[in-house]
Backbone as numpy.savetxt, mean C-alpha at the origin, in Angstrom:
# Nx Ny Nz CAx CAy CAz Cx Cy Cz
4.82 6.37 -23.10 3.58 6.87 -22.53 2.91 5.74 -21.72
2.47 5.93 -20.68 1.92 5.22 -19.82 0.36 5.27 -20.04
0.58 3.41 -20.14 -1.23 2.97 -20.19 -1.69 2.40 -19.44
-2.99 3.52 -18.67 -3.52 4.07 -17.91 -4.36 2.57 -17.52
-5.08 2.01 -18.28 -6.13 1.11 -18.99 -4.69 -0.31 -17.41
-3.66 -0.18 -18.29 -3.08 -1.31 -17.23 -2.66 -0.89 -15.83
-2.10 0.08 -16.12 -1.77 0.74 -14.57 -2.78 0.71 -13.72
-4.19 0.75 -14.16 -5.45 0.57 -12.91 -5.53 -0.88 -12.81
-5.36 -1.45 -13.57 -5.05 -2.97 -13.42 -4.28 -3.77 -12.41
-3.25 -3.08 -12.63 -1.65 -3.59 -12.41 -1.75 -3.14 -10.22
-2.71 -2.13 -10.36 -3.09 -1.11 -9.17 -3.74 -2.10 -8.61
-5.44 -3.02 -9.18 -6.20 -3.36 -8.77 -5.63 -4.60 -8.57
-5.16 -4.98 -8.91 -4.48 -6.51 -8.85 -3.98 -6.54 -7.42
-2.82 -5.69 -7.11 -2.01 -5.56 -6.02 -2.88 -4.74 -5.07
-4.10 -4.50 -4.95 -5.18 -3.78 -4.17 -5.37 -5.15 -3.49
-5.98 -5.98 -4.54 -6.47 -7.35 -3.86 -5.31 -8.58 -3.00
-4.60 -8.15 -3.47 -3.38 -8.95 -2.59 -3.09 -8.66 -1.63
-3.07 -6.91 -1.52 -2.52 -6.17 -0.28 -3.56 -6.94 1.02
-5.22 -6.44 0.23 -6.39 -6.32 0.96 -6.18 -8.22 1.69
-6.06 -9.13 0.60 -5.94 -10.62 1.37 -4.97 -10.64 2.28
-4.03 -10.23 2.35 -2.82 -10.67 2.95 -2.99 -9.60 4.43
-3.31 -8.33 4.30 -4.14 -7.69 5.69 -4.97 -8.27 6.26
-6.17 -9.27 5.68 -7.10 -9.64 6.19 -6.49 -10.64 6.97
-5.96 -11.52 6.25 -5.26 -12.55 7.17 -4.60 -12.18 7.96
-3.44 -11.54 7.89 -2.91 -10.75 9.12 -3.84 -10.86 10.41
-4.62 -10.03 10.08 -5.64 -9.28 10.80 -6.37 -10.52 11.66
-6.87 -11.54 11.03 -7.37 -12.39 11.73 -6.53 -13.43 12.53
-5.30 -13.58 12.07 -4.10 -14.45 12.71 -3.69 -13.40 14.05
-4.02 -12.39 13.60 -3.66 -11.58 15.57 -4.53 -11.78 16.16
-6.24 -11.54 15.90 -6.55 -12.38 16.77 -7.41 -13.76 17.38
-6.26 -14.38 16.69 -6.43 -15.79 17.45 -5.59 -16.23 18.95
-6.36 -16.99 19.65 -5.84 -16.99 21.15 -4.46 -17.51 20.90
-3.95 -16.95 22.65 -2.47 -17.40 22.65 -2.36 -18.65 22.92
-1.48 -19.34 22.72 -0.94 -20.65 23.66 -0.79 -20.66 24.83
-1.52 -21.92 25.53 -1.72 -21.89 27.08 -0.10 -22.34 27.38
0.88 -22.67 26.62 2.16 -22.95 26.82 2.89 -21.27 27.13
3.29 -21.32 28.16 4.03 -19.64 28.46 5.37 -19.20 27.42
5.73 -20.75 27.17 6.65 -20.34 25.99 6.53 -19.98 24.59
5.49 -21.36 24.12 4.93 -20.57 23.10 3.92 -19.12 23.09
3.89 -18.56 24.38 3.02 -17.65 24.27 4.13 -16.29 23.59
5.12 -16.57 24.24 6.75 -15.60 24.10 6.66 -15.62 22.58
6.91 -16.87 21.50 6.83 -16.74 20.27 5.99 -16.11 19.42
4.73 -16.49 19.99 3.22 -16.02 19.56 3.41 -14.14 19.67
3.92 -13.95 20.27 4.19 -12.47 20.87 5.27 -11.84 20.26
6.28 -12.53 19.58 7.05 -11.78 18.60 6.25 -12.29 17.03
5.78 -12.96 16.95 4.96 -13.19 15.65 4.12 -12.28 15.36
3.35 -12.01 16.82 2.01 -11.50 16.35 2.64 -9.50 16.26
3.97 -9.15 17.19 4.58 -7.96 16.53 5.13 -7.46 15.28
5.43 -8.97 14.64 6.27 -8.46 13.03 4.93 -8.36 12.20
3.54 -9.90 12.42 2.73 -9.28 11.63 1.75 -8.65 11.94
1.95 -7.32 13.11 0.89 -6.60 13.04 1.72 -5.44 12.34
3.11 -4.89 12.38 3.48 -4.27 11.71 3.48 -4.43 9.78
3.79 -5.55 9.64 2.75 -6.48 8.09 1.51 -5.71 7.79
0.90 -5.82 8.56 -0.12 -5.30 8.10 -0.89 -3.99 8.35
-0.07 -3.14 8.84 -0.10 -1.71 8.79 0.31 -0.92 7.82
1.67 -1.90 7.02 2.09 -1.79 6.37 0.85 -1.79 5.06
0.85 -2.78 4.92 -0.53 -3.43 3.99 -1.04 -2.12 3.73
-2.34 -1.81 5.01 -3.23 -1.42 5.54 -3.25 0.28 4.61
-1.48 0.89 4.64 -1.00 2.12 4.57 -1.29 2.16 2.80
-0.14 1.22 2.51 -0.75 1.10 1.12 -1.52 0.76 0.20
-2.58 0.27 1.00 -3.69 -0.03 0.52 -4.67 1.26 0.09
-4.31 2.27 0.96 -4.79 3.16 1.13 -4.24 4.45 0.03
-2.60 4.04 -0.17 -2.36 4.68 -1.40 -2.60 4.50 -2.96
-3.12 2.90 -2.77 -3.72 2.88 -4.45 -5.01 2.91 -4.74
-5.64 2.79 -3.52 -7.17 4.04 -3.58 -6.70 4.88 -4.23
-6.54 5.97 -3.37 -6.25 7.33 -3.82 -5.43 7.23 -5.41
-4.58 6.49 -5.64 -4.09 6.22 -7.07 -5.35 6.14 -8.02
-5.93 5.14 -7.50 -7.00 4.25 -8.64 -8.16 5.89 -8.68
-8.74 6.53 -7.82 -9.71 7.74 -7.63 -9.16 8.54 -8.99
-7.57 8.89 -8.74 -6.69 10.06 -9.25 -7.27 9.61 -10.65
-6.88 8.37 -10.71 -7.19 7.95 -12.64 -8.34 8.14 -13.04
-9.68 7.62 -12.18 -11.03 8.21 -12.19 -10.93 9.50 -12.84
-10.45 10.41 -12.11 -10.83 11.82 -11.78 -9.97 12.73 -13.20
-9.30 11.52 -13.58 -8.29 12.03 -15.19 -7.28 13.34 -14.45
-6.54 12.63 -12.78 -5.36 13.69 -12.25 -4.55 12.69 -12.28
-4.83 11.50 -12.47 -3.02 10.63 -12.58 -1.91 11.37 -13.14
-1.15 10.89 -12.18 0.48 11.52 -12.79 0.56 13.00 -12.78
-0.74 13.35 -11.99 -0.19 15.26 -11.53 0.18 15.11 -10.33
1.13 15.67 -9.81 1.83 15.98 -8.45 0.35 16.39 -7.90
0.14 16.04 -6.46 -1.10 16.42 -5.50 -0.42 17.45 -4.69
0.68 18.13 -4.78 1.19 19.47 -4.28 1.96 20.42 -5.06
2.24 19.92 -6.22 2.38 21.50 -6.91 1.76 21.50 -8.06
0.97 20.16 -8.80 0.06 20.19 -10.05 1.39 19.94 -10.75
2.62 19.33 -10.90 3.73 19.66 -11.96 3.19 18.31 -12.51
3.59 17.49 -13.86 3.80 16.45 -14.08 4.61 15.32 -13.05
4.35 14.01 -12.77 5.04 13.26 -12.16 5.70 12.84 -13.48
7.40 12.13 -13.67 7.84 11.75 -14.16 7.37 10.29 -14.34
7.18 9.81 -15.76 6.80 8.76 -16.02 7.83 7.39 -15.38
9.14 7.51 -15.23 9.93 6.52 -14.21 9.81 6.56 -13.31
9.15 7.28 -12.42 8.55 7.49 -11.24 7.72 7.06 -11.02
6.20 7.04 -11.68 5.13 6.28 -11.97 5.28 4.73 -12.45
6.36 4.60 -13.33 6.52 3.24 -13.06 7.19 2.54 -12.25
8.09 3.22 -11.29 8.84 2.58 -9.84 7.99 2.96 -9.04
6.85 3.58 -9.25 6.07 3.90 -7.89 4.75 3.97 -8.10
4.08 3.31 -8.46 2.86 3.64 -9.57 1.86 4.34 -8.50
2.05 4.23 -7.54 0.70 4.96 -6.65 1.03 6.71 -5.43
2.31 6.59 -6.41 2.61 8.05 -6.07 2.05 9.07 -6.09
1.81 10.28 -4.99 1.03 11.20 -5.41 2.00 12.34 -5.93
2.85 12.65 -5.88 4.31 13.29 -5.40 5.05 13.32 -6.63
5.26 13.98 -7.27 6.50 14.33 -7.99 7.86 14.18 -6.94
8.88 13.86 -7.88 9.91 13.25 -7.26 10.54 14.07 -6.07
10.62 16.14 -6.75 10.94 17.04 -6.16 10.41 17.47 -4.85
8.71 16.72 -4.80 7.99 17.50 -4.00 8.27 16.27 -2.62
8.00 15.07 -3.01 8.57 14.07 -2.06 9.72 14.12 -1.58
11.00 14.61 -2.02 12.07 15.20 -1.45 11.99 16.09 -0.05
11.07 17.19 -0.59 10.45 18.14 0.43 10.24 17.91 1.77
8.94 17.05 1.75 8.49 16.53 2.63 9.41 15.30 3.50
């Protein structure tokens, strides 16, 4: 049985990491380019891998909201499209799933 008490924990923990590591992102894009044209070329594949970084971030940051609310709201671990139970190995390989395994298939 899954405890709830750590899983918002375990959620909030990796909330705050996501949230630092976006922020930085976020502020390392924008800082000016190099007046060097070459390093500007580097600066320009840097600043593409981490703006995708942090969309990334940004996305799941946004799914352990909605995780951390669900536990609020005492719907953790119900599927958010058919109400079934989420499987508890699911919740722990995915803890901010909204989706039963079947219904994420679906989609």
């Amino acid at each position: 049985m899954l405890d709830l008490r750590k899983v918002a924990d375990d959620l909030s923990n990796r909330l705050r990491e996501l949230t630092d590591r976006a922020d930085r992102l976020e502020h390392d894009l924008r800082l000016p380019l190099d007046p060097d044209f070459a390093e500007q070329a580097t600066d320009m594949e840097s600043a593409e891998a981490n703006q995708a970084l942090e969309e990334s971030s940004r996305a799941e940051i946004v799914q352990i909201r909605a995780a951390l609310a669900r536990i609020e709201e005492g719907e953790y671990g119900i599927c958010t499209t058919c109400g079934d139970p989420i499987a508890e190995a699911r919740l722990q390989a995915l803890p901010y799933t909204p989706q039963c395994i079947e219904c994420a298939r679906r989609n």
